[in-house]
C-alpha positions, 0 to 999 in steps of 0.5 A: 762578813761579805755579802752573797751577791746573791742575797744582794740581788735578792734584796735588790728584786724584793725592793723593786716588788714593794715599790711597785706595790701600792700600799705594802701588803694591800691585796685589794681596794676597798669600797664602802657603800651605805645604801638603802636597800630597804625602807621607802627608798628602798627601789633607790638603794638598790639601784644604787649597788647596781649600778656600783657594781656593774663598775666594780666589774668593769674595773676588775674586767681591766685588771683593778686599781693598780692590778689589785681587785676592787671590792665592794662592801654594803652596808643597809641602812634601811632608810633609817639614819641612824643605822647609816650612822652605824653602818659608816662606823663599821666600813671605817673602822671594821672594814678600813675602807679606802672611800665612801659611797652612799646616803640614799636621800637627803636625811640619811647623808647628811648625818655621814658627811660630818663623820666623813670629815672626821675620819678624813675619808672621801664619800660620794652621795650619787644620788642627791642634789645639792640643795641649800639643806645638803651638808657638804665639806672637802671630803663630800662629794655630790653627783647631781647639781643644784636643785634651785637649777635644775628645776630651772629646766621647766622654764622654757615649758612653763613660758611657752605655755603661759603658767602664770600662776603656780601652786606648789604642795610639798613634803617639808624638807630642803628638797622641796623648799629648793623646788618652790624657790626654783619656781620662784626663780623661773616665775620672777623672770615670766612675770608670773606669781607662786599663788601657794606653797602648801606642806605636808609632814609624812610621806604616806597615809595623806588624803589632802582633802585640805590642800585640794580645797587650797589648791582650788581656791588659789585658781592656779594654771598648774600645781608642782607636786613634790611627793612620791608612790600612793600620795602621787596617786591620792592625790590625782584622785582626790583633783579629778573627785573635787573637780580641780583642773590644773596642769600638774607639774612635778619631778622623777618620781611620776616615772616610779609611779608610772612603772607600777602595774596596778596602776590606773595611768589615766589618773596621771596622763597628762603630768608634767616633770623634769627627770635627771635619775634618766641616763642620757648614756645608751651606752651605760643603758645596753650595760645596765640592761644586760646586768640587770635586765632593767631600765636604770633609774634612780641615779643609776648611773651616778652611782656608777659614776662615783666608783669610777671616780674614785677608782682614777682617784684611789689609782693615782693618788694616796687614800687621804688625797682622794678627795683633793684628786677629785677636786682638781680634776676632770674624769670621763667616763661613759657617762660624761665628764665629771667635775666638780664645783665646791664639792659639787658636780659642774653639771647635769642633763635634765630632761622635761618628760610628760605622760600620755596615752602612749607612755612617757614621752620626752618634751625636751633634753637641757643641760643644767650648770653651777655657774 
């Protein structure tokens, strides 16, 4: 029997729609995000999805990936591995996302990037810094480079003002352990010396009467603290109480501190830190704040970042290829280029802020690399 020419062309017109279709029946991309939007990240997480969603409207605003919408599914973590854990099974396995983004801090990614592998599915963690205690494989992701390096932006502060002793007090943790051997890095270069590396094993509820008393005895000409919220508050009180004077140095999170308004900010006038959660983009700021009606913070703009990323990724290449496109190639965006280096991204501007009586001053802008 012979074929209407009809049929034949209807046939012909169908073939033509389901190539141009990226994946048959897909009516959109889907995104899995793991945040902590609760818990003691919980100011973290949330400026995580913010800043992921103002990608998600922005790619949609110009017609989606491959003139499909993006979408975006969250998942809370609550700052707790464990349901970061569940949360990752859910958006892979329920959800079928197409790529990953998220593990807030250190101790809530690394248990996802093993399952990322497993699964073979791409994820991003915008947040973190690569450190030695950062779990990484072909399909993890990391937007902000090595620690060891980006400490490495106080150098010129520390030698210009002749810091030859350095204390450190920290949380246990690979973050904090990358900080003192950052400083190590700087000191072996200054002829100075690290004069104590004092740890601490919860965030909360310390008073450091102990390690004021070690701070003083170790005479140094400036303390780095690694602590985040009331212990940054605890413990400037507990130095002004036992009459230890020293510079203090210490990252983003005096920032966090700075931005509460029950705060004395006498008590941390004068702290020294090196920030990378501050975008250097006014271009991704004007966007944020308009969304928002905030400053960003906290990596905002490497969240943004990441669903960017895998938008070019998702656009260009199959699912179980994200990873390799992210690999191989260099992607702008209002932010900058991104490109990565062994899973992780080349480089990363820092900047070294102090506070004063008039605010959060900038002392310097420095761009810090893997290689």
């Amino acid at each position: 029997m012979r074929t209407p020419f009809r049929v034949i062309a209807l046939m012909l017109l169908l073939t033509i729609i389901m190539s141009c279709t990226p994946s048959g029946d897909r009516t959109e991309y889907r995104i899995g995000v793991i945040a902590s939007l609760t818990g003691i990240a919980g100011t973290f997480g949330q400026e995580m999805q913010n800043g992921i969603e103002l990608a998600a409207e922005e790619i949609n605003a110009k017609g989606g990936i491959n003139g499909l919408p993006v979408k975006i599914i969250v998942e809370d973590d609550n700052t707790d591995p464990v349901k970061g854990v569940s949360a990752f099974s859910k958006l892979v396995n329920v959800d079928k996302v197409d790529a990953l983004i998220g593990g807030t801090w250190d101790f809530n990614y690394n248990p996802l990037a093993p399952l990322a592998k497993e699964n073979q599915i791409t994820l991003i963690t915008p947040q973190n810094v690569k450190t030695s205690g950062l779990i990484t494989n072909e399909y993890t992701f990391v937007m902000r480079t090595d620690m060891k390096k980006v400490v490495g932006a106080l150098e010129e502060y520390i030698t210009e003002n002749n810091l030859t002793r350095i204390a450190v007090v920290r949380f246990v943790s690979p973050f904090g352990e990358d900080i003192t051997q950052g400083l190590k890095d700087i000191l072996a270069k200054t002829g100075g010396k690290l004069v104590l590396d004092e740890t601490y094993e919860r965030i909360g509820g310390n008073d450091f009467l102990v390690s004021i008393s070690k701070v003083g005895q170790a005479r140094p000409d400036a303390v780095f603290i690694d602590m985040v919220d009331a212990d940054v508050i605890t413990f400037m009180k507990r130095l002004k109480e036992n009459g230890v004077s020293t510079q203090v140095l210490s990252h983003g999170a005096i920032a966090d501190v700075y931005a509460n308004p029950e705060l004395d900010r006498s008590l941390i006038e004068g702290v020294v830190f090196f920030d990378y959660d501050k975008p250097e983009s006014e271009e991704f700021i004007s966007r944020y704040q308009k969304k928002v009606g905030a400053q960003p913070g906290h990596s905002a703009d490497g969240a943004y970042d990441a669903l960017m990323v895998l938008a070019e990724a998702l656009g260009k290449t199959e699912k179980g290829q994200v990873n390799q496109y992210l690999a191989k190639n260099k992607i702008n965006t209002i932010n900058g280029e991104v490109t990565f280096t062994d899973q992780v991204r080349e480089t990363s501007r820092v900047f070294i802020r102090e506070v004063t009586d008039e605010g959060i001053k900038t002392l310097s802008k420095e761009y810090v690399s893997l290689n």
